[in-house]
Every structure is written in structure tokens, then in C-alpha cells.
KESE-842456 format. One record per atom (N, C-alpha, C): residue number from 1; chain; x, z, y. Coordinates in steps of 0.1 Angstrom, whole numbers, plus 5000, padded with zeros to 4 digits. Layout:
<rs>
+-----+----+------+------+------+
!   i ! ch !   px !   pz !   py !
+-----+----+------+------+------+
! NUM !  A !    X !    Z !    Y !
...
+-----+----+------+------+------+
</rs>
This chain:
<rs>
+-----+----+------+------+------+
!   i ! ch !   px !   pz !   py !
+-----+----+------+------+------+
!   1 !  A ! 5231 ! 9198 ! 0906 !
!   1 !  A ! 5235 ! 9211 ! 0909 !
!   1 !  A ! 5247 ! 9211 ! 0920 !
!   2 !  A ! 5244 ! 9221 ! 0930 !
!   2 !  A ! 5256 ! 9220 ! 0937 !
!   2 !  A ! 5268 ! 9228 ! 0936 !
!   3 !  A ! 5280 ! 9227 ! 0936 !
!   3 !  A ! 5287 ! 9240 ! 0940 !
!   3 !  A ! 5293 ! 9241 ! 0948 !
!   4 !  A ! 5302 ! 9253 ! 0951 !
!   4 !  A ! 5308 ! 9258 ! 0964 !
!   4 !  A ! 5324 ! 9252 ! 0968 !
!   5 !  A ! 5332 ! 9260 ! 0974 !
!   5 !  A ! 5341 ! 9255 ! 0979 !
!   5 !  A ! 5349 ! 9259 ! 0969 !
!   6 !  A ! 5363 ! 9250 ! 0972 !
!   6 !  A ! 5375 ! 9254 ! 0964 !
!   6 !  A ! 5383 ! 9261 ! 0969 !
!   7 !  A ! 5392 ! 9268 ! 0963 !
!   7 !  A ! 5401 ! 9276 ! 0966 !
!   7 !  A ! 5411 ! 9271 ! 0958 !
!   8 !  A ! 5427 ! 9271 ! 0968 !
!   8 !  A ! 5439 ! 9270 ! 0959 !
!   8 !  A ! 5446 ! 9283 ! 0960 !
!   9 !  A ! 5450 ! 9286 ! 0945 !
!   9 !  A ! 5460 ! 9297 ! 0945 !
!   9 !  A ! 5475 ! 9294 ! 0941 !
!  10 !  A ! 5486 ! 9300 ! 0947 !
!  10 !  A ! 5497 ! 9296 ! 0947 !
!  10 !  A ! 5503 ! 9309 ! 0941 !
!  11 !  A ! 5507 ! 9310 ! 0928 !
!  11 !  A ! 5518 ! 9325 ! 0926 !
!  11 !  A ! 5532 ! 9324 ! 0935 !
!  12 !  A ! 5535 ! 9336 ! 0940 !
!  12 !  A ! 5544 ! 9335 ! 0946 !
!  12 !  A ! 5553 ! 9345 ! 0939 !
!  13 !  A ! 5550 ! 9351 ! 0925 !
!  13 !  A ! 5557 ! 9358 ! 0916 !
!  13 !  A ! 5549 ! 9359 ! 0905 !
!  14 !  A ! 5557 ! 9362 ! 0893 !
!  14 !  A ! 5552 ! 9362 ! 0879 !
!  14 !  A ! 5540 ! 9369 ! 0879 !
!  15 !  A ! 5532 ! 9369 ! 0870 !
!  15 !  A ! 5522 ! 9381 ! 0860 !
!  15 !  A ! 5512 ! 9377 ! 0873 !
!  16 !  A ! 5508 ! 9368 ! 0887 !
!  16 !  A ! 5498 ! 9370 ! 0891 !
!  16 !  A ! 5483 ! 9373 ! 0884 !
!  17 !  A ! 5476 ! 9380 ! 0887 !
!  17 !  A ! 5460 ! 9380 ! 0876 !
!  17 !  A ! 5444 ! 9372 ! 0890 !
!  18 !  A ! 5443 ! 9364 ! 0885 !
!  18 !  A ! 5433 ! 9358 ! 0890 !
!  18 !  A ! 5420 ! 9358 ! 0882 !
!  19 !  A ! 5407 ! 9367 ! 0890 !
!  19 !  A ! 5398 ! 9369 ! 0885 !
!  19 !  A ! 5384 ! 9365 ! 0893 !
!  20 !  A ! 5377 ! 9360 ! 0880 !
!  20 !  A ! 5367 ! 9355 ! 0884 !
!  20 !  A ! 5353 ! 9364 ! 0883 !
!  21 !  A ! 5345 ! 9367 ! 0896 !
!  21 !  A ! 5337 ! 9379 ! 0893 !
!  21 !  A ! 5322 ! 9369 ! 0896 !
!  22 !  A ! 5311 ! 9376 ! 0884 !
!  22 !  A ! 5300 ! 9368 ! 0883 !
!  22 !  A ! 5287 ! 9370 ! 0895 !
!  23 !  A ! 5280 ! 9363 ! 0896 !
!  23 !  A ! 5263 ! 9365 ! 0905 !
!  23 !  A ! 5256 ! 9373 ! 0897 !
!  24 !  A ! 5244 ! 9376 ! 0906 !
!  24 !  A ! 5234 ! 9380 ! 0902 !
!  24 !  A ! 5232 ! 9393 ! 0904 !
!  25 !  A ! 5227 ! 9403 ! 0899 !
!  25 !  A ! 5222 ! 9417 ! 0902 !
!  25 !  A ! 5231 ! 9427 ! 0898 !
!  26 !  A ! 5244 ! 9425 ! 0888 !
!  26 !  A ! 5255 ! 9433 ! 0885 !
!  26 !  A ! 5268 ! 9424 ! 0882 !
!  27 !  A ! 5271 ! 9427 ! 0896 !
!  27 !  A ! 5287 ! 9419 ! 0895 !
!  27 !  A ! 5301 ! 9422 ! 0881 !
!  28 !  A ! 5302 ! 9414 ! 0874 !
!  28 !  A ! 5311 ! 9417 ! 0864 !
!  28 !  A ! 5321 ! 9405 ! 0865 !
!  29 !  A ! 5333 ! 9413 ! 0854 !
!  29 !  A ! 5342 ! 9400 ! 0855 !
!  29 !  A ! 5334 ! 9391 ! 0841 !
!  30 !  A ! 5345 ! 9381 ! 0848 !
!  30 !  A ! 5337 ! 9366 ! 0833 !
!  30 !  A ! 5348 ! 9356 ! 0834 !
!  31 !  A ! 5361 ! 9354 ! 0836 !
!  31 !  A ! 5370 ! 9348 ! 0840 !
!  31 !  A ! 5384 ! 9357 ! 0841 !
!  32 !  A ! 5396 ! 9353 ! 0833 !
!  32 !  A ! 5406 ! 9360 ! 0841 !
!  32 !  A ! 5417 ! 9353 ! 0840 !
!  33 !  A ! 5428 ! 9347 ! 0848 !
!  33 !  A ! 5440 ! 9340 ! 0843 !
!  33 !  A ! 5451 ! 9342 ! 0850 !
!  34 !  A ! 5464 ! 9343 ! 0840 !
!  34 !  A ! 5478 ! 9348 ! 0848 !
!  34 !  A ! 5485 ! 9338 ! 0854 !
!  35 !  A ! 5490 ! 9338 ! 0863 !
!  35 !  A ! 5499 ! 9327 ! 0869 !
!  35 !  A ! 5513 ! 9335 ! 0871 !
!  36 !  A ! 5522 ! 9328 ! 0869 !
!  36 !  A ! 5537 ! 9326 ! 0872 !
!  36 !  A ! 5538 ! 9323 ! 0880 !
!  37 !  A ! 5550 ! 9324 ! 0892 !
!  37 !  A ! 5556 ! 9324 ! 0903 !
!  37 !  A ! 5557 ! 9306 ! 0902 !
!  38 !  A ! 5552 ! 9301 ! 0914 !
!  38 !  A ! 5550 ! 9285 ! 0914 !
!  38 !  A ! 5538 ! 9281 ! 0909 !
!  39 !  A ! 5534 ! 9287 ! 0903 !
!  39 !  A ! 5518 ! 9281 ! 0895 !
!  39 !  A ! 5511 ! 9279 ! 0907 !
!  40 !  A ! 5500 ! 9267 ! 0900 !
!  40 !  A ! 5489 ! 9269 ! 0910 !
!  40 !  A ! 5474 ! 9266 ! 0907 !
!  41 !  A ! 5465 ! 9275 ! 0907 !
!  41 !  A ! 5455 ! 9268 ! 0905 !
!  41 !  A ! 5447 ! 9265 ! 0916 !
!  42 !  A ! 5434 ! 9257 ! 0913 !
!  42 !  A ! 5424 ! 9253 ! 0919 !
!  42 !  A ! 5405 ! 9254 ! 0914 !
!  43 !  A ! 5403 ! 9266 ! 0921 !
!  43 !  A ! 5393 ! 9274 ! 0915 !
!  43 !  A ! 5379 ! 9272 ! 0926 !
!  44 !  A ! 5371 ! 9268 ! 0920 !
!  44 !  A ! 5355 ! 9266 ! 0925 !
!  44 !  A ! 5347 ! 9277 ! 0925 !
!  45 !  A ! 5339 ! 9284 ! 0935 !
!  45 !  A ! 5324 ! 9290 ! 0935 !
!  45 !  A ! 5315 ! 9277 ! 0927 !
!  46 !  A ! 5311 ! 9289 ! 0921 !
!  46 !  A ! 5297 ! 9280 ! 0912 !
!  46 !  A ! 5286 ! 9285 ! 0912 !
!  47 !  A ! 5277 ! 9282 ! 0901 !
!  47 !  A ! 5264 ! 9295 ! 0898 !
!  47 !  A ! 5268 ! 9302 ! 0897 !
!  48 !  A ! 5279 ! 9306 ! 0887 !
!  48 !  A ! 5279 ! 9319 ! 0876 !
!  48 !  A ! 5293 ! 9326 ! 0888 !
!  49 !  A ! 5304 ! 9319 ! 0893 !
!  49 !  A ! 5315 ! 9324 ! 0900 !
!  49 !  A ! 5308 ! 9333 ! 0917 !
!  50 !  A ! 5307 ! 9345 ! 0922 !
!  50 !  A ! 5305 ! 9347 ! 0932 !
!  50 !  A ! 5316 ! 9349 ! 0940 !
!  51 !  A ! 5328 ! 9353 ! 0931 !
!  51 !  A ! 5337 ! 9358 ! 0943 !
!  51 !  A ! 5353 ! 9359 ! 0930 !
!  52 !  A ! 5362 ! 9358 ! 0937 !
!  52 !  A ! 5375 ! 9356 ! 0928 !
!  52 !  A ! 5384 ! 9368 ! 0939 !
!  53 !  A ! 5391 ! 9372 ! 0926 !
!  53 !  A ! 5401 ! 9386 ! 0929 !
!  53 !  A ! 5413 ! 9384 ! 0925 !
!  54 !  A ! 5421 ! 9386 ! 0935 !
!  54 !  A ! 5436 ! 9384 ! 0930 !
!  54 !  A ! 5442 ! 9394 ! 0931 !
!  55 !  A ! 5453 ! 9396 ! 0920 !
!  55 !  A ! 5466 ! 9407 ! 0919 !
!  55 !  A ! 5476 ! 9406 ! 0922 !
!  56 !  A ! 5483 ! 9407 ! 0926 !
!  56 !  A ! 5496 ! 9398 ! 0930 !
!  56 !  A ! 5502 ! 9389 ! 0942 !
!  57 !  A ! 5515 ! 9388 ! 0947 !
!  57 !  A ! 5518 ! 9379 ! 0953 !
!  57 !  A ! 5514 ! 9363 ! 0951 !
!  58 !  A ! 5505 ! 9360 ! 0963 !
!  58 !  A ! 5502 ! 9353 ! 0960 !
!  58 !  A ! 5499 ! 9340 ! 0974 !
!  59 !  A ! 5498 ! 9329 ! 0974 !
!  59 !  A ! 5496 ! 9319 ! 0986 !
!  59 !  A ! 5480 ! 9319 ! 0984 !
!  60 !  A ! 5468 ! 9319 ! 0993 !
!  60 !  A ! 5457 ! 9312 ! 0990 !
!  60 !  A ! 5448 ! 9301 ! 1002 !
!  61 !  A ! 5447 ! 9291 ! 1002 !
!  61 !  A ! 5443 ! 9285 ! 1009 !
!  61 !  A ! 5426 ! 9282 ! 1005 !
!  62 !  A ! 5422 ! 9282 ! 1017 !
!  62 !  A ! 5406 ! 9276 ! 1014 !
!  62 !  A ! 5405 ! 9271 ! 1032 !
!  63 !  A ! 5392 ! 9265 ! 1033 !
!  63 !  A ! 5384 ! 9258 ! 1043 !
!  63 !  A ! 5386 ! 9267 ! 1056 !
!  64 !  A ! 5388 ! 9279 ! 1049 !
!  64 !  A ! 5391 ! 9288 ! 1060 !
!  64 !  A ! 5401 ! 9291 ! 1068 !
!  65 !  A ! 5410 ! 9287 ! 1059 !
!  65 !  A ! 5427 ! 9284 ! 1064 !
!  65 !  A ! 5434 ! 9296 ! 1056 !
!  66 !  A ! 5444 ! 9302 ! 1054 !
!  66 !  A ! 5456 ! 9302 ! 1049 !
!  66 !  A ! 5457 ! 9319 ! 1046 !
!  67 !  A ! 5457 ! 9324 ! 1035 !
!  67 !  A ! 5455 ! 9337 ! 1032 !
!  67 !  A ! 5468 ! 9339 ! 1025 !
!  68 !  A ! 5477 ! 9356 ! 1026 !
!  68 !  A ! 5486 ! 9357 ! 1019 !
!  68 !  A ! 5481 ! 9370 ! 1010 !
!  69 !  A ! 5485 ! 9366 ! 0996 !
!  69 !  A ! 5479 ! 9381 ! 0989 !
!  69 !  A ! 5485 ! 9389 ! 0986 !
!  70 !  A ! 5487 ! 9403 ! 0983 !
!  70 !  A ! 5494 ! 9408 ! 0980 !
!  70 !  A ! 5510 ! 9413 ! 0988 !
!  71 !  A ! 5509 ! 9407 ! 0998 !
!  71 !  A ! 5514 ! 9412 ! 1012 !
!  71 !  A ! 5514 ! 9426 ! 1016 !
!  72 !  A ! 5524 ! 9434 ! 1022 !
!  72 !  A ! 5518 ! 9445 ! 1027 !
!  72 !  A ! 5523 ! 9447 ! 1041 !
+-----+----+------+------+------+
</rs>
């Protein structure tokens, strides 16, 4: 099985919400996790992962180069 690319997420302030939204014919959530200011995860597209949602200040890097979230 193959999966997709990774994504790093960086909190850049408390309570971030990182969500993970499913495939298929009705997109839902199926994943959700808070990060603190400094946290970081490292989150995969998969089968079941189509697309990930952030709340919050946040750093995100991927293959694509360098995304700020929650920025205005």
C-alpha cells in the first residue's frame, strides 16, 4: 500500500486543533488533535486521510514549501 506525503505541523500558540478529514463520497472528520505552542506533529495522507485542517497559529511545512496558518 502506498501513502502520501507528510506534512509537519508546528503550534505557534496553545489550544492549536489539527484535523484530519476522511476519502471517499462524504468527507467527514475521523481524526482530531490539540497542540501547544512548540508542539509538533508529523501527519501522513493515507487511504482513509484526504485532507487535514488547521485552527490556529500555526508553522506548516510540506514538499511544497512553507505555509503559515492562522495568519491574518
Amino acid at each position: 500500500m502506498m501513502y502520501g506525503d507528510f506534512v509537519v505541523i508546528k503550534a505557534k500558540e496553545n489550544g492549536v486543533n489539527v484535523i484530519g478529514l476522511t476519502r471517499g463520497k462524504d468527507t467527514r472528520f475521523h481524526h482530531s488533535e490539540k497542540l501547544d505552542k512548540g508542539e509538533v506533529m508529523i501527519a501522513q495522507f493515507t487511504e482513509h486521510t484526504s485532507a487535514i485542517k488547521i485552527r490556529g497559529k500555526a508553522e506548516v511545512l510540506t514538499r511544497h514549501g512553507r505555509i503559515e496558518a492562522g495568519e491574518s
